[in-house]
C-alpha positions in Angstrom: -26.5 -6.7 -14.6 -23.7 -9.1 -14.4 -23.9 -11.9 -17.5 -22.7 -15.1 -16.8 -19.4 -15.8 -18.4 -18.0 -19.2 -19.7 -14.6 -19.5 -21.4 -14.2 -20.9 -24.9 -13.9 -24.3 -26.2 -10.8 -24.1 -28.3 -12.0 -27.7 -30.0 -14.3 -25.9 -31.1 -15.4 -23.1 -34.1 -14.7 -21.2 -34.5 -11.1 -21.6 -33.0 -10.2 -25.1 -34.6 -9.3 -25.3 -37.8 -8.5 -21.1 -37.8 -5.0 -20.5 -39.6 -2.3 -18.9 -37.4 -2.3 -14.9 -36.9 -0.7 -12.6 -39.1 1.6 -9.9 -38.0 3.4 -7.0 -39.9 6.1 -4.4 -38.9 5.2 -0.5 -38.4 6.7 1.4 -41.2 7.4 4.3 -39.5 6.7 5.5 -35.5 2.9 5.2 -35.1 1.9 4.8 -38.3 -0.1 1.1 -38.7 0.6 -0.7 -42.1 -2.7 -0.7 -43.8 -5.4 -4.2 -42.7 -4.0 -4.0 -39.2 -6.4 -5.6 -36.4 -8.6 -2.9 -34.3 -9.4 -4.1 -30.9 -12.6 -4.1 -28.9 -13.5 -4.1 -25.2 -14.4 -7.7 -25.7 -12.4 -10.9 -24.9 -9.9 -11.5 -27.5 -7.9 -14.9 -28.4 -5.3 -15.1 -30.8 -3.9 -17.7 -32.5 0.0 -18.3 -32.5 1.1 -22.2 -33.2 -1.1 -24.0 -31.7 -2.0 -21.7 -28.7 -4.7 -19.3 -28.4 -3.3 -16.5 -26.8 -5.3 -13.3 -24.7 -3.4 -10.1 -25.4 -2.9 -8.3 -22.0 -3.8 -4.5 -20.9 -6.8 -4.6 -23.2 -9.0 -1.9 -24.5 -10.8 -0.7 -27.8 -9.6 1.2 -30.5 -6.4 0.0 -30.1 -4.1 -2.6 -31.8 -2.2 -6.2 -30.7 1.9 -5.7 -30.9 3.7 -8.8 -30.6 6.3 -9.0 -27.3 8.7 -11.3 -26.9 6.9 -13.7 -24.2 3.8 -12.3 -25.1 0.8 -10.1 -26.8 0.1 -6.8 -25.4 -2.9 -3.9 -26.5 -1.7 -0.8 -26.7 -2.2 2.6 -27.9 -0.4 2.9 -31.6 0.9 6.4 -30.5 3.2 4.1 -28.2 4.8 2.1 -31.0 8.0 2.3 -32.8 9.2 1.6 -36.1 9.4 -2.3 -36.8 7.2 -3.3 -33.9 5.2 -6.6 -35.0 1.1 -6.2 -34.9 -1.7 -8.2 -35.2 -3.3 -7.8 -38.9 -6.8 -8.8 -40.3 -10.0 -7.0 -39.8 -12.3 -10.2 -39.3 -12.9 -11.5 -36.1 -14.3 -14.7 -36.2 -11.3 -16.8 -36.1 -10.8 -16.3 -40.2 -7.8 -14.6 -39.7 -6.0 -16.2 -36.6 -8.0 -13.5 -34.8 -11.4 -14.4 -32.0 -13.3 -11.3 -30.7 -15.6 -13.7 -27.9 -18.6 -11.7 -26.7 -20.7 -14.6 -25.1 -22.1 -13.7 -22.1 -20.9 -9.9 -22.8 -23.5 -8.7 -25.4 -27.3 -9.1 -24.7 -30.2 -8.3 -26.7 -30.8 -9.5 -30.7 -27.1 -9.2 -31.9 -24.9 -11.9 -32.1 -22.9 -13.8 -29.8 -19.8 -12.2 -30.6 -20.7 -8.9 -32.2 -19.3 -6.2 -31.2 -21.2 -3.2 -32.3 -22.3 0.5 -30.7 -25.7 1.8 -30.0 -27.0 -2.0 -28.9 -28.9 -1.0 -25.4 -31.5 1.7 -24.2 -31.4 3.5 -20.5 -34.3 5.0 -18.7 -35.3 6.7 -16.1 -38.5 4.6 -15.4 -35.9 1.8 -14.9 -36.0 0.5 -11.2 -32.6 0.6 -9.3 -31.5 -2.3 -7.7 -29.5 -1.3 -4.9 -29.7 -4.4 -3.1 -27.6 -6.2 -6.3 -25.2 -3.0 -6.2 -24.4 -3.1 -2.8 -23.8 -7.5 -2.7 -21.5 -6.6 -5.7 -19.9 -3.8 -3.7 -19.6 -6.1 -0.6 -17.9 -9.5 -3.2 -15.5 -7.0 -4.6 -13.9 -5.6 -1.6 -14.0 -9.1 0.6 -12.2 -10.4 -2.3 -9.7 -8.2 -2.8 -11.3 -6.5 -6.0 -10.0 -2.8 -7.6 -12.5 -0.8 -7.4 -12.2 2.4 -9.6 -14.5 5.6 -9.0 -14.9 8.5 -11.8 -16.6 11.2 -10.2 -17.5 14.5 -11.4 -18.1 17.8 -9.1 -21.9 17.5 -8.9 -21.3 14.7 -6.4 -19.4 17.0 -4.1 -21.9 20.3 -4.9 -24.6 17.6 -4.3 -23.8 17.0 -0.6 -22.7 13.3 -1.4 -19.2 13.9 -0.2 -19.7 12.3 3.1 -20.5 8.9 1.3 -18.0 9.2 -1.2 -15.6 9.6 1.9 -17.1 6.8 4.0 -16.9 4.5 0.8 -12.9 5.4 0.7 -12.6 4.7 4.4 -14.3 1.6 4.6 -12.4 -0.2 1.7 -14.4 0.4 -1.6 -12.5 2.4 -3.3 -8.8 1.3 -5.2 -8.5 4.2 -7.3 -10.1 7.6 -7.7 -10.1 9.0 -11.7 -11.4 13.1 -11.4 -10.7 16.2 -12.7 -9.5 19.2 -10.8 -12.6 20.6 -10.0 -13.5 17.5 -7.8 -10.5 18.3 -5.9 -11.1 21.8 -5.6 -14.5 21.9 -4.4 -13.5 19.0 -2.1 -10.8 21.2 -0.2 -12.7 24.4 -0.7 -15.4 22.9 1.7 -13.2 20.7 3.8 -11.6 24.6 4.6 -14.3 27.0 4.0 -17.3 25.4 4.5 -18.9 25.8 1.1 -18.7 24.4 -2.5 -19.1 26.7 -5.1 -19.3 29.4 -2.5 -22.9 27.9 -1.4 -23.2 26.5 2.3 -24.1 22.9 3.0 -27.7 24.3 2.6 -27.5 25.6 -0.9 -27.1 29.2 0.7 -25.0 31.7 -1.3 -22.1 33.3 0.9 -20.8 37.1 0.8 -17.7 36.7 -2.2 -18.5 33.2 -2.2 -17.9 33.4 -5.9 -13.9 33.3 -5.0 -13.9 30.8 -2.7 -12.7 28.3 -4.5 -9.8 29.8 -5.6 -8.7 30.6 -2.0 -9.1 27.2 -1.3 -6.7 26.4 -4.8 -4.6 29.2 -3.6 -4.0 27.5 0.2 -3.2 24.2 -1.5 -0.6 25.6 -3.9 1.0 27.7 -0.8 1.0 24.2 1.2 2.9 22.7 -1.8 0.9 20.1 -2.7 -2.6 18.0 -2.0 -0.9 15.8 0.3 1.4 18.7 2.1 -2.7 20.7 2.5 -3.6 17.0 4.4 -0.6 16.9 6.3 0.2 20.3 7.6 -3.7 20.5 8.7 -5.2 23.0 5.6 -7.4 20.0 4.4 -8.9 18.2 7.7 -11.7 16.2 6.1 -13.9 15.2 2.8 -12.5 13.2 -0.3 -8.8 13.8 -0.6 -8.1 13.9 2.8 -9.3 10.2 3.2 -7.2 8.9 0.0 -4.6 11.2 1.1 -5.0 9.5 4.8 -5.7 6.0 3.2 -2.9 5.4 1.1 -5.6 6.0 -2.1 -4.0 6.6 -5.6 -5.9 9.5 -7.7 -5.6 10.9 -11.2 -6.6 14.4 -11.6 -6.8 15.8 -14.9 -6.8 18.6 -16.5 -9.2 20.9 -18.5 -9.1 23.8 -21.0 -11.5 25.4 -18.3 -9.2 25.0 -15.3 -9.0 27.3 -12.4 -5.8 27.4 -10.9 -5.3 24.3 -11.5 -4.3 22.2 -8.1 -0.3 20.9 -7.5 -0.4 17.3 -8.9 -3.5 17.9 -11.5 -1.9 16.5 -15.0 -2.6 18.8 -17.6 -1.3 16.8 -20.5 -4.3 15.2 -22.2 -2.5 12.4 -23.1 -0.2 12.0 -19.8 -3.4 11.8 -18.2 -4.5 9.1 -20.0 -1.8 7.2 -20.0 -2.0 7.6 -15.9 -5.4 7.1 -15.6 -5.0 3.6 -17.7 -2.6 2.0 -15.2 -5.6 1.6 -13.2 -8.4 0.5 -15.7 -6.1 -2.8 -16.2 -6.6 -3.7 -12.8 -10.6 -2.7 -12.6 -12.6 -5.4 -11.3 -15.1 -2.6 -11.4 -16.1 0.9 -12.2 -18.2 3.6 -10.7 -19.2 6.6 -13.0 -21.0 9.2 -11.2 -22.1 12.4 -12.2 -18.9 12.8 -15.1 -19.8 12.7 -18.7 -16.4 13.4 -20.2 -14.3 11.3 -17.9 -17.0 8.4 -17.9 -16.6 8.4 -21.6 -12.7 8.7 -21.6 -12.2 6.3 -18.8 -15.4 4.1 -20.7 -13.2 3.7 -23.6 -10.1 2.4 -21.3 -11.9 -0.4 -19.5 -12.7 -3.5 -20.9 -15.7 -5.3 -20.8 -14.2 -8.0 -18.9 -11.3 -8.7 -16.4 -9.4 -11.7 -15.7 -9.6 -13.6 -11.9 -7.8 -16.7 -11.5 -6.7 -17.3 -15.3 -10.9 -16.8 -16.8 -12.4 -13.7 -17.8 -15.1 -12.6 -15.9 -17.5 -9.5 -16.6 -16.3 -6.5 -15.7 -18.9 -4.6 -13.2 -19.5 -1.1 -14.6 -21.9 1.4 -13.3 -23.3 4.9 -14.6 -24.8 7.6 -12.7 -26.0 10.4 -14.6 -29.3 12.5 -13.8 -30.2 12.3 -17.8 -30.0 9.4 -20.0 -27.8 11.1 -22.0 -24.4 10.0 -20.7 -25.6 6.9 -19.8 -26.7 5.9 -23.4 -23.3 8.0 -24.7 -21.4 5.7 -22.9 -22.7 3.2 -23.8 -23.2 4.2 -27.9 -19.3 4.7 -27.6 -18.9 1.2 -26.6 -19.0 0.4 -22.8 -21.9 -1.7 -23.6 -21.7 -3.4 -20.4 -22.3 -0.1 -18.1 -25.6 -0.7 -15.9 -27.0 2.9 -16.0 -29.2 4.8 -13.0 -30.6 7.5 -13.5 -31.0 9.8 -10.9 -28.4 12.3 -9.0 -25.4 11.9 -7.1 -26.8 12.8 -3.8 -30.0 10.3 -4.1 -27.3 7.8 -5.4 -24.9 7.6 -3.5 -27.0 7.8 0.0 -29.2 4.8 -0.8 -25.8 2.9 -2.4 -23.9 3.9 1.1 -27.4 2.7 3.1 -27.6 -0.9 1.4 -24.0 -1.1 1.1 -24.0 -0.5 5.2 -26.7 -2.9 5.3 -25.2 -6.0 3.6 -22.4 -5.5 5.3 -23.6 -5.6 8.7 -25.6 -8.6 7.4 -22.7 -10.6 6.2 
């Protein structure tokens, strides 16, 4: 699941003898001159004097602006008129420009090819939990950022509990949702159900409006965090990042109910929001979210950088179908370990080996 990683020999091809980059100015606000440099989620050097340079904040589909003191990826929506950027569309070292894959890419392709649809997911695969939870256990003893992308299947499937004692005990940085995580959360911290089923999968008398009771509490309390503090929410997902300091990113959805005070409805705000944290992943956990495990897929990098080397970045899928397992990974996020199997059965056996290990340590 985890490829070794070594860093590359710069005496080496095909870094020595490359010419320096190329950069041109924006000739209007986000509009790219034409042969500008498209990033992947792979480790990128590029070449300025005699240094080999890493851009920061990397992420695909993106390009390399030249700062003052340094190279940053960013989103071309963000530039401005004049701003320097990366050019050339080859990446072996041809154009000043390394795209590194080794020890990020498996299977028949190249060492440093970048390329979708390169890996196959099934359910007949055998978990290994044991691997997950030591991985788990190495990224919160050393001080990893753990990011979660949940969708509301995990709180329908009763895995809410886990999900809550993973925030509590320290494996979880970040959470990345959508509104009707938050929603269902609260509706059965305060009414008992989700969806307006019990914690048995019974239906309830009007259960069909429960959850915007629930939405409708919150937005009298003011916000998620006035609901915690005031005593509406007493339990379950947001009251322990509420309680624990946790930051969260709820966005929004054309289908929205309500939505919830704090839940950013501005696609690209979102983003943006969401993205401060996927540059500090040391890890991520999809489960049970195919839209947000695609949108927040195509934020992370493969890789993340501990003590000045890039190291691969642990990435997890949990999906009941192969579909959004192999979808995440045909857009990209080639280094996502996929299980298949539902939230509940998930995260249970993740929260009993995790608990395990632990103890063990």
């Amino acid at each position: 699941m985890t490829p070794s990683h070594t860093g590359p020999d710069f005496s080496r091809a095909p870094f020595a003898g490359a010419p320096e980059a190329r950069f041109a100015p924006l000739p209007a606000d986000g509009i790219l001159p034409e042969g500008f440099f498209s990033t992947s989620n792979l480790p990128t050097y590029v070449r300025l004097g005699a240094e080999w340079l890493a851009p920061t904040r990397p992420r695909m589909d993106c390009v390399i602006v030249r700062r003052p003191d340094h190279l940053e990826t960013i989103e071309p929506r963000r530039l401005r008129r004049g701003d320097m950027i990366a050019m050339g569309e080859a990446e072996d070292g041809t154009d000043g420009i390394v795209v590194y894959g080794e020890g990020f890419i498996g299977g028949s392709h190249g060492a440093n090819e970048f390329r979708f649809m390169s890996t196959e997911v099934s359910r007949e695969r055998p978990v290994n939990y044991e691997e997950l939870a030591t991985r788990l256990n190495e990224e919160r003893d050393r001080g990893g950022y753990l990011i979660w992308v949940t969708g509301p299947a995990l709180v329908h499937s009763r895995a809410r509990s886990d999900f809550e004692w993973f925030i509590n005990n320290g494996y979880v940085q970040a959470v990345l949702a959508g509104n009707a995580v938050a929603v269902h959360d609260m509706e059965a911290a305060i009414f008992g159900t989700t969806l307006g089923m019990t914690s048995t999968g019974q239906p309830t008398e009007g259960g069909h409006g429960t959850h915007m009771r629930a939405i409708n509490k919150v937005r009298a309390a003011g916000s998620i965090e006035a609901a915690v503090r005031s005593g509406v929410v007493t339990s379950g997902i947001m009251h322990a990042l509420v309680t624990r300091g946790i930051p969260y990113v709820l966005a929004g959805s054309i289908r929205d109910d309500g939505p919830l005070p704090g839940v950013i409805s501005d696609s690209l705000a979102a983003q943006d929001a969401m993205r401060e944290h996927t540059v500090l992943a040391t890890g991520a956990i999809f489960v049970a979210t195919a839209l947000h495990a695609i949108g927040v897929g195509n934020m992370l990098p493969a890789f993340h950088t501990r003590n000045g080397f890039p190291e691969p970045l642990m990435t997890i899928c949990v999906d009941q179908t192969e579909f959004v397992v192999n979808k995440l990974k045909d857009r990209g996020t080639h280094q996502a370990y996929g299980v298949v199997t539902n939230a509940q059965d998930f995260m249970h056996v993740l929260r009993f080996y995790t608990e395990r290990r632990r103890q063990a340590s």
